[in-house]
Legacy VTK file of the C-alpha trace (Angstrom):
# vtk DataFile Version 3.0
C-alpha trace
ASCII
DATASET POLYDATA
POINTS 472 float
30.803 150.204 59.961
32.345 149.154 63.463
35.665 148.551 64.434
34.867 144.949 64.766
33.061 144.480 61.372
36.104 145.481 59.205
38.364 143.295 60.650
39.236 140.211 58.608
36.558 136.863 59.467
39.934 134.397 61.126
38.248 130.997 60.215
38.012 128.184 62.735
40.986 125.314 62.929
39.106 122.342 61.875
38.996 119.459 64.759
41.282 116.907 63.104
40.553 113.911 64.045
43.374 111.323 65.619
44.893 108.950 62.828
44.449 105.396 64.144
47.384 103.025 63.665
46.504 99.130 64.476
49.925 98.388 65.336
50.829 100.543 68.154
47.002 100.396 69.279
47.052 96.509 69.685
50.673 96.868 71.418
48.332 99.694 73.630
45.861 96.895 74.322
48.450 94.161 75.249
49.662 95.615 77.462
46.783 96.658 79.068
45.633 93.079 79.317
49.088 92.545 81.206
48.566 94.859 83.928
44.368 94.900 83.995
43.634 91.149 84.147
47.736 90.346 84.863
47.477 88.425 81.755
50.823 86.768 80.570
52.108 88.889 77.191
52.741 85.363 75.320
49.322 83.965 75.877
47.525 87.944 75.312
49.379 88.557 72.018
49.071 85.352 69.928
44.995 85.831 69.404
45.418 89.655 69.261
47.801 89.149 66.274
45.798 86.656 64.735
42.420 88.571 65.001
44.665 91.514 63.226
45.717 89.195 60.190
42.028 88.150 59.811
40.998 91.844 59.385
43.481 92.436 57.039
44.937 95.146 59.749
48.407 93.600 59.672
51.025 91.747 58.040
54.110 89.767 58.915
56.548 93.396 59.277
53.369 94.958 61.708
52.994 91.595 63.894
56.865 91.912 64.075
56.567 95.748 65.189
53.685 95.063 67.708
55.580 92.491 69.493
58.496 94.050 69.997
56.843 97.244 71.328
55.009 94.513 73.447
57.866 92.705 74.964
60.567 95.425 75.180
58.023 98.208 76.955
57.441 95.210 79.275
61.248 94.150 79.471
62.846 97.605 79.718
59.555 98.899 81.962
62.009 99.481 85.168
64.645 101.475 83.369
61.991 103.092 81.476
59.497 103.425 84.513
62.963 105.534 86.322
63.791 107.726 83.210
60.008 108.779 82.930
60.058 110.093 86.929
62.540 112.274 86.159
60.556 113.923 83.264
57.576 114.513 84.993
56.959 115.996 88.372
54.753 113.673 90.312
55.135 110.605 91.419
54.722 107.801 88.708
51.792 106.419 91.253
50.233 108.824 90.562
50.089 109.058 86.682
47.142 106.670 85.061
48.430 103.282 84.311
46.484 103.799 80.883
49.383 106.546 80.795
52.054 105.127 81.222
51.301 102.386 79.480
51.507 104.808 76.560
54.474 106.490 77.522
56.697 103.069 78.150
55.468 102.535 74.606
57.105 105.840 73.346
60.008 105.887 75.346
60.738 101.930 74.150
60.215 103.492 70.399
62.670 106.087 71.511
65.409 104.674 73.194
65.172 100.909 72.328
64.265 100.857 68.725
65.698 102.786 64.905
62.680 104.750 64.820
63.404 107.653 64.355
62.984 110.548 67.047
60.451 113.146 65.865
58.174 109.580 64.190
58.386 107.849 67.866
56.929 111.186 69.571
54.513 112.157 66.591
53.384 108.575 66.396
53.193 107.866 70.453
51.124 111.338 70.958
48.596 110.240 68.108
48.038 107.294 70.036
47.434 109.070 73.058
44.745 111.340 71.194
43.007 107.926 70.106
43.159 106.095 73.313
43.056 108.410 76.099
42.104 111.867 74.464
43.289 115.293 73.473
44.366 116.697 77.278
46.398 113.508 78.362
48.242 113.496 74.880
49.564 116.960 75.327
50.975 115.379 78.377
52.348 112.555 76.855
53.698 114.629 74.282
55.975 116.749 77.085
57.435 113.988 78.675
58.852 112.479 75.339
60.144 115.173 73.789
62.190 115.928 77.489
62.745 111.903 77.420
64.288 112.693 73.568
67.329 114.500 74.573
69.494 112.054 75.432
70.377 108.828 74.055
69.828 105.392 76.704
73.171 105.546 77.899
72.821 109.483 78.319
69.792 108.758 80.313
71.041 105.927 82.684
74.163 108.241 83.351
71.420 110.339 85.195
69.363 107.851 86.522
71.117 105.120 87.746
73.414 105.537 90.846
77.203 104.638 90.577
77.965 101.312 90.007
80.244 101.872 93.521
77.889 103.489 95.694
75.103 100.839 95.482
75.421 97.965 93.273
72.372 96.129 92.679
70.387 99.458 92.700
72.748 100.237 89.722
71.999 96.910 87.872
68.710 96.844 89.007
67.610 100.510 86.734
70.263 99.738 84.088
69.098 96.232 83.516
65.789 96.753 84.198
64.986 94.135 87.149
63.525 94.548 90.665
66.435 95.346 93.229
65.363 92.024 95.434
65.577 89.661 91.665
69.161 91.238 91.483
69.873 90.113 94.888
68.657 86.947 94.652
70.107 85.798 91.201
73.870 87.116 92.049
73.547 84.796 95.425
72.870 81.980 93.390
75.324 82.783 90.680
78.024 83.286 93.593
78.754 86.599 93.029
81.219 88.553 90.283
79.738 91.124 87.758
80.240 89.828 84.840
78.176 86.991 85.405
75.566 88.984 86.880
75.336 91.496 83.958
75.635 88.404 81.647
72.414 86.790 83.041
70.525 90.311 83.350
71.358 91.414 79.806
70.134 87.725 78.664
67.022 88.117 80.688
66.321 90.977 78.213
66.929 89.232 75.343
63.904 87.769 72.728
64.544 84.210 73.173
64.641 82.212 70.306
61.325 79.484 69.713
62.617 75.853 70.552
60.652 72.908 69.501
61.432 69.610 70.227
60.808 66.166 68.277
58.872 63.709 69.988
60.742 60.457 69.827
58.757 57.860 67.904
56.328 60.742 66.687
58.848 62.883 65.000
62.816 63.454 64.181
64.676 66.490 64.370
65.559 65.389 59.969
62.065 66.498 59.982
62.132 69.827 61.800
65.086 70.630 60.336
63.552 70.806 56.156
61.941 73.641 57.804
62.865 77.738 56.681
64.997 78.815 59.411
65.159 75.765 61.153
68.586 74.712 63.005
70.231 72.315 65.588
69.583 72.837 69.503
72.216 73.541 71.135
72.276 70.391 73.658
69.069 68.249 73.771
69.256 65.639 70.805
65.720 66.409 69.970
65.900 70.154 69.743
65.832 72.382 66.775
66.014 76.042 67.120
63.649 78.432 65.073
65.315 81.778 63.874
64.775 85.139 62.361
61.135 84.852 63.729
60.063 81.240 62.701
56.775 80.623 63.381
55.529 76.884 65.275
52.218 77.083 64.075
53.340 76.925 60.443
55.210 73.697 60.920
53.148 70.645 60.130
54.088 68.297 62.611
53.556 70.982 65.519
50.601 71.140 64.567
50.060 67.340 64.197
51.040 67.241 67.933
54.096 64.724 67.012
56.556 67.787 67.997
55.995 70.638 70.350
57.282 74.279 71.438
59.670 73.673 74.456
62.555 75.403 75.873
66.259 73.051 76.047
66.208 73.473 79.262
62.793 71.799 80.123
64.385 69.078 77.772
67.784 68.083 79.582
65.492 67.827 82.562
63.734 65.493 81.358
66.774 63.613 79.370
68.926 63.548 82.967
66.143 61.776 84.770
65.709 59.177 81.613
69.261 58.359 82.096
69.800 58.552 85.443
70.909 54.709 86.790
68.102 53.127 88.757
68.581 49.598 90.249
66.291 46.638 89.146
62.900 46.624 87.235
62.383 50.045 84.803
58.696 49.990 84.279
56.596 52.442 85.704
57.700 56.751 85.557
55.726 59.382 87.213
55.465 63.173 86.046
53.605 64.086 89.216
53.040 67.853 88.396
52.614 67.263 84.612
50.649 70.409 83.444
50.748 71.636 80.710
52.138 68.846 79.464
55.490 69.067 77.408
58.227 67.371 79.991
54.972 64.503 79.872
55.055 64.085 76.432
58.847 63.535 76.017
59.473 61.584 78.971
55.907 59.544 77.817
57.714 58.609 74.360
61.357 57.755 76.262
59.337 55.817 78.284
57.896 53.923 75.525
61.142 53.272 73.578
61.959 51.105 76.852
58.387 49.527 77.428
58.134 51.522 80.307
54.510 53.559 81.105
53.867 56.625 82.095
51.454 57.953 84.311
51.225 62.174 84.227
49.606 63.612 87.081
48.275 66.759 87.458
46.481 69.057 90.474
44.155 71.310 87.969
41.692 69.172 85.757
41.699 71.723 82.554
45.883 71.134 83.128
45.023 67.632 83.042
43.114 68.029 79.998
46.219 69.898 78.116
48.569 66.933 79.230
46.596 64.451 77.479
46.403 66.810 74.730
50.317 66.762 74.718
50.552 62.573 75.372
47.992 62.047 72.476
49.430 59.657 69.930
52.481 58.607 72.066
54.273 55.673 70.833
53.210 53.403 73.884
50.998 52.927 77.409
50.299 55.683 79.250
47.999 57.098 81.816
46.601 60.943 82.378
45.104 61.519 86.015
43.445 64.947 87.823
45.147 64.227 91.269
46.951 66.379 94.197
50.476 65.437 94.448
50.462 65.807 98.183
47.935 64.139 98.616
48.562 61.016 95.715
46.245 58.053 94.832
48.660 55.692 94.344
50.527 53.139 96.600
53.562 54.584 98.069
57.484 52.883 96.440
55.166 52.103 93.419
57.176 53.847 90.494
60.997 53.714 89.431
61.358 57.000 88.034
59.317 60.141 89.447
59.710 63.410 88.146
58.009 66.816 90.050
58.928 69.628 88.508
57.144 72.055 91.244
55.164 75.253 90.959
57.393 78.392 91.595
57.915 81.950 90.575
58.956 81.371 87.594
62.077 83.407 87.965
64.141 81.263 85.687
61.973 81.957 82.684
61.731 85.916 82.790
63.018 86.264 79.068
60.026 84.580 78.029
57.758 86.153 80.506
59.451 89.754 81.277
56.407 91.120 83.423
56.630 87.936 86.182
59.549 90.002 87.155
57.411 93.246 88.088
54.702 90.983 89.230
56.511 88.574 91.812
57.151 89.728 95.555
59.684 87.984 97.645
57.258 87.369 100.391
55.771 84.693 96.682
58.564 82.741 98.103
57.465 81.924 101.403
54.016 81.092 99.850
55.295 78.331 97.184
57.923 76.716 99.564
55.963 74.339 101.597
53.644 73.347 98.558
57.984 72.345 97.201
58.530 70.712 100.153
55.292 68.326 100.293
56.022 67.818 96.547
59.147 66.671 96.817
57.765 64.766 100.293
55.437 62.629 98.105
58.023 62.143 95.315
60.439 60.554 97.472
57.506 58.202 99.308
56.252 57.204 95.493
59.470 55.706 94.338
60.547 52.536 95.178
64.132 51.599 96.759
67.080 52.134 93.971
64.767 54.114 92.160
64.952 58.171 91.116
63.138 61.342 92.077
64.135 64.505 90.018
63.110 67.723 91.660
63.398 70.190 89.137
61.831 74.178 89.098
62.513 77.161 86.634
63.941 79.350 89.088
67.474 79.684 89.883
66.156 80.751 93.952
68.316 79.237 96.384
65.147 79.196 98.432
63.384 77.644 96.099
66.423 75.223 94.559
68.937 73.893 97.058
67.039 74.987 100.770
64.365 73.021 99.247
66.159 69.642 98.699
68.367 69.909 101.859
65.484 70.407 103.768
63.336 67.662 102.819
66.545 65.597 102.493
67.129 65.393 106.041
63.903 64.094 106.879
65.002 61.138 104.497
68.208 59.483 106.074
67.456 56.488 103.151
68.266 58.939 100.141
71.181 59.721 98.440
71.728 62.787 95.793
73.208 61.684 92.775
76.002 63.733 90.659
73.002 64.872 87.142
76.458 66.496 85.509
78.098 63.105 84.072
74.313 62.532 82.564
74.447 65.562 80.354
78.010 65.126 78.734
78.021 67.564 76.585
76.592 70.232 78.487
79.219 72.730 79.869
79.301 75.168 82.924
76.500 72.855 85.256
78.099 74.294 88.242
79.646 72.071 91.077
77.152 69.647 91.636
75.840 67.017 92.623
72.457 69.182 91.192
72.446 71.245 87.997
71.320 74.996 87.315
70.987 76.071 83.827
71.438 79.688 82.919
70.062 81.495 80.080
73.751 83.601 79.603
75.592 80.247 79.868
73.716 77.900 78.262
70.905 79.593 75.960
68.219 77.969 77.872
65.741 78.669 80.899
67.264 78.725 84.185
66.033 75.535 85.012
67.370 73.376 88.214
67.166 70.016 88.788
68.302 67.752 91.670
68.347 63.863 91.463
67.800 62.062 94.449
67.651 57.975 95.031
66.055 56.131 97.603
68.516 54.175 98.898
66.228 52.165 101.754
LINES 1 473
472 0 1 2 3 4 5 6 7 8 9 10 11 12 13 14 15 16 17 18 19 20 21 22 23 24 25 26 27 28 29 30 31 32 33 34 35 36 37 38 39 40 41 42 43 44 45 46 47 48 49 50 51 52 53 54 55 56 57 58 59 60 61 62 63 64 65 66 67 68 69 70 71 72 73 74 75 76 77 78 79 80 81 82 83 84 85 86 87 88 89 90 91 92 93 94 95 96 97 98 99 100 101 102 103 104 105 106 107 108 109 110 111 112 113 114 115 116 117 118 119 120 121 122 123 124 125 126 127 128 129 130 131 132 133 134 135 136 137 138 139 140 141 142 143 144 145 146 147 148 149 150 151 152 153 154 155 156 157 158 159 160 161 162 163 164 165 166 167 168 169 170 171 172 173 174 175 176 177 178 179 180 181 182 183 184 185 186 187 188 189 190 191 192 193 194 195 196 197 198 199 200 201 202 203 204 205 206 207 208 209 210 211 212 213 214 215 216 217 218 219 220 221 222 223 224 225 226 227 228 229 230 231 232 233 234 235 236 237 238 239 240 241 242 243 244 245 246 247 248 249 250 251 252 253 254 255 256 257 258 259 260 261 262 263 264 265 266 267 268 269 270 271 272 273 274 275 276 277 278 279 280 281 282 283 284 285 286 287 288 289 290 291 292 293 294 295 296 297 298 299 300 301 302 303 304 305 306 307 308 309 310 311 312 313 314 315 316 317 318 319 320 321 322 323 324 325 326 327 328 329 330 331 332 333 334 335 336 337 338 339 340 341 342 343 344 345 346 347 348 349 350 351 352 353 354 355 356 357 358 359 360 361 362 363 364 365 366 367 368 369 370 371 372 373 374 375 376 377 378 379 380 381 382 383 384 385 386 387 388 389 390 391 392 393 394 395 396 397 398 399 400 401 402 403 404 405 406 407 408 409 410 411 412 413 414 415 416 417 418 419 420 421 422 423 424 425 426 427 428 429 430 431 432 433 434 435 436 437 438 439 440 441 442 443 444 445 446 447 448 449 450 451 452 453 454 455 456 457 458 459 460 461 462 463 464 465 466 467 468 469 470 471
C-alpha cells in the first residue's frame, strides 16, 4: 500500500451557495437605476417596493430598511465615496460602479445605521457573492472590515482636512456635498458656519411627506383624522405626515382632492395669491405648470375669487399630469402644451402670472440627494438664459398693476437674484414688491424685497421667489 493510499480521503468543502436577501438586493438595484439610467431614487423606489409587497418579499419594517439603505448610501455617498479611497489602493475610478455601489451600501450599514458590525459586513459580502460573484466579494469583504475600525467621527478625523486649513473641503467630505454646492450655498446664506452646517446637516435629513388640501376639494379637518397626521408648519393647507405615513393610503390623495407637496412650493403659491394687484382680478397664469401641484392650488384660489386659470406647460406628457392635478377643481380653468418663450397668448393679458422656472434643483437635495453628485456648475450657465426668457415673457403677459412671481427651488444666486436684476433692467416699468409682509407668520425670509426659504430655517425646500409688478 502507497504512501498516498493510507492517508486519510480530506472530503471536498461543499460550494455553498450565496443566501439571497430581497431587501438589500432591491436597495442593490436602486441604486443601480440611479447611476445606470440617472434615474431619480423617489420615482425608482416606489414601484420596486410595491412589486416586493406583491411577491410577498417584503413588509412594512423591510420597505423601511430598503429605503433607508437607498437614500442614506446616496446622501452620505461623498463622505462615504472618501473613507472607501483610503481603504483600498486604487483610485475609486477605477473600482466597478456595480462595486461600489455595494460597498456605499455596507459602509452606510456600518457607519450610518444600529446594525451591528460583524451583520453589516457578513450581510454586505453575501450580497456581493449574489450580485457580482465570489472574487469581487472577497474584495468587498477587505475594504469593510478595514472601513470597521473606526466609528464615523473616527473616520472623518482621517479623512477630512482641518476645518482651518480649507473650509469648504472640510464641510464638503464631512457633510457629504460637492465642494462647488458648498461654495455656492454659504454665498447665498452670507456666510457664518453655523448656518452653513445647519443647511448641510438638513440637506441630509429624510424629509418628512407634506400634503396639502386643495381648497374647495379638501380641508386640512380631513387630513388631519389621518394616523400620524399633523399641522404644517406655515401654509394653512398643509398637514405633515410622520413616523413614515404613507400618501397613497389616504383617501382623498388618492381622490386627487389633496396632493403630496412640499410648504415651500405652497407659500409660493399663497404670496402670489395675495400679493396686491390694481384693478380687475380675473385671469392667473402658471406658465411652467408641470407637474402640476403649484397649478392645482393656485387653480382652486383662483376659483374661490371667480378668477380662471390657465396652466401652461412646454412638455405635452407634463401637460397631461397638470390636468391630472387641476381635475375636479372647484371652478374654470384651462390646461395648454405651449413654450413659455415663445407664448400663444396676447401680451398684458393676465393679472397674476406665476413661472416657477426649470433649474438645478439645488434647493430640493433632501428629497433628491443624488442631483447633488449629478449637477455641474457649468448646469448653471445652461438653465440661465431659458430663466431669463421665462421671466422675459412673464413680465410681457401681465397687464399694468398686475404681478409676476419668479420663483425656482434653488437657493443659486445665479439662478435667484442675478436672474431678476438682470431681466429687471431691461424693464424700467417694473417694480419689485416686499413678498415678506405676505407671509406673516413666516420667520427668518431674509432682507427682502424677495424671499428664500431654507430647509434648516424653515423645514421646507429652499425655494425663492421674487414678486415683480408692472408698473407701465
Amino acid at each position: 500500500m502507497s504512501d498516498q493510499s493510507r492517508r486519510p480521503h480530506k472530503p471536498h468543502k461543499p460550494h455553498r451557495r450565496p443566501q439571497k436577501d430581497p431587501v438589500r438586493i432591491l436597495a442593490f438595484e436602486a441604486l443601480r437605476a440611479v447611476d445606470e439610467r440617472d434615474a431619480y431614487a423617489n420615482l425608482v423606489l416606489p414601484p420596486l417596493l410595491r412589486k416586493a409587497r406583491e411577491k410577498g418579499d417584503f413588509d412594512g419594517r423591510d420597505a423601511a430598511l430598503a429605503t433607508e439603505l437607498v437614500y442614506g448610501t446616496l446622501r452620505r455617498q461623498g463622505t462615504y465615496d472618501a473613507i472607501v479611497a483610503a481603504c483600498v489602493d486604487r483610485p475609486l475610478r477605477e473600482v466597478d460602479p456595480p462595486v461600489l455601489d455595494v460597498l456605499g451600501l455596507g459602509v452606510h450599514q456600518l457607519l450610518g445605521t444600529r446594525i451591528p458590525p460583524h451583520a453589516a459586513v457578513s450581510a454586505t459580502v453575501e450580497l456581493a457573492r449574489v450580485v457580482l460573484g465570489d472574487g469581487r466579494a472577497k474584495f468587498v469583504n477587505a475594504v469593510l472590515r478595514k472601513v470597521a475600525q473606526h466609528d464615523l467621527d473616527g473616520w472623518l478625523e482621517k479623512v477630512a482636512p482641518p476645518y482651518e486649513d480649507d473650509p469648504e473641503d472640510h464641510l464638503a467630505v464631512v457633510h457629504s456635498h460637492p465642494r462647488w454646492v458648498v461654495s455656492a450655498l454659504w454665498d447665498s446664506l452670507g456666510g457664518g458656519r453655523a448656518g452653513i452646517e445647519d443647511l448641510l446637516e438638513a440637506d441630509n435629513e429624510r424629509p418628512e411627506v407634506t400634503l396639502v388640501a386643495r381648497p374647495g376639494r379638501s380641508t386640512t379637518a380631513e387630513l388631519l383624522r389621518e394616523e400620524a397626521a399633523v399641522e404644517g408648519r406655515w401654509s394653512p393647507y398643509a398637514v405633515r405626515l410622520t413616523e413614515g405615513g404613507e400618501p397613497g393610503a389616504v383617501e382623498a390623495v388618492r381622490e386627487g382632492r389633496a396632493g403630496v407637496q412640499d410648504e415651500g412650493s405652497q407659500l409660493v403659491a399663497l404670496a402670489l395669491a395675495h400679493a396686491p394687484v390694481e384693478g380687475r382680478d380675473a385671469l392667473w397664469l402658471d406658465g411652467c405648470a408641470g407637474p402640476g401641484g403649484k397649478a392645482a392650488l393656485l387653480g382652486a384660489l383662483a376659483a374661490e375669487r371667480g378668477a380662471v386659470l390657465l396652466a401652461s406647460e412646454k412638455q405635452p406628457h407634463r401637460a397631461g399630469l397638470v390636468a391630472r392635478a387641476l381635475d375636479g377643481n372647484p371652478g374654470p380653468y384651462q390646461v395648454i402644451a405651449a413654450d413659455g418663450t415663445r407664448p400663444p397668448w396676447r401680451p398684458g393679458s393676465f393679472d397674476r402670472v406665476l413661472v416657477d422656472v426649470p433649474c438645478t434643483g439645488l434647493g430640493a437635495l433632501r428629497r433628491r440627494p443624488e442631483a447633488r453628485w449629478r449637477r455641474r456648475p457649468e448646469d448653471l450657465d445652461g438653465f440661465a438664459p431659458l430663466q431669463r426668457d421665462l421671466l422675459r415673457t412673464a413680465l410681457e403677459s401681465v397687464r399694468v398693476g398686475g404681478v409676476v412671481g419668479y420663483a425656482t427651488c434653488s437657493p443659486h444666486l445665479a439662478e435667484t437674484r442675478a436672474v431678476v436684476a438682470d431681466v429687471l433692467k431691461q424693464y424700467p416699468d417694473t417694480e419689485l414688491i416686499d413678498a415678506r409682509p405676505l407671509l406673516p407668520d413666516v420667520p427668518a425670509l431674509g432682507e427682502g424685497p424677495d424671499i428664500q426659504l431654507w430647509p434648516h430655517l424653515h423645514g421646507t425646500d429652499a425655494m425663492y421667489l421674487a414678486l415683480i409688478r408692472r408698473t407701465g
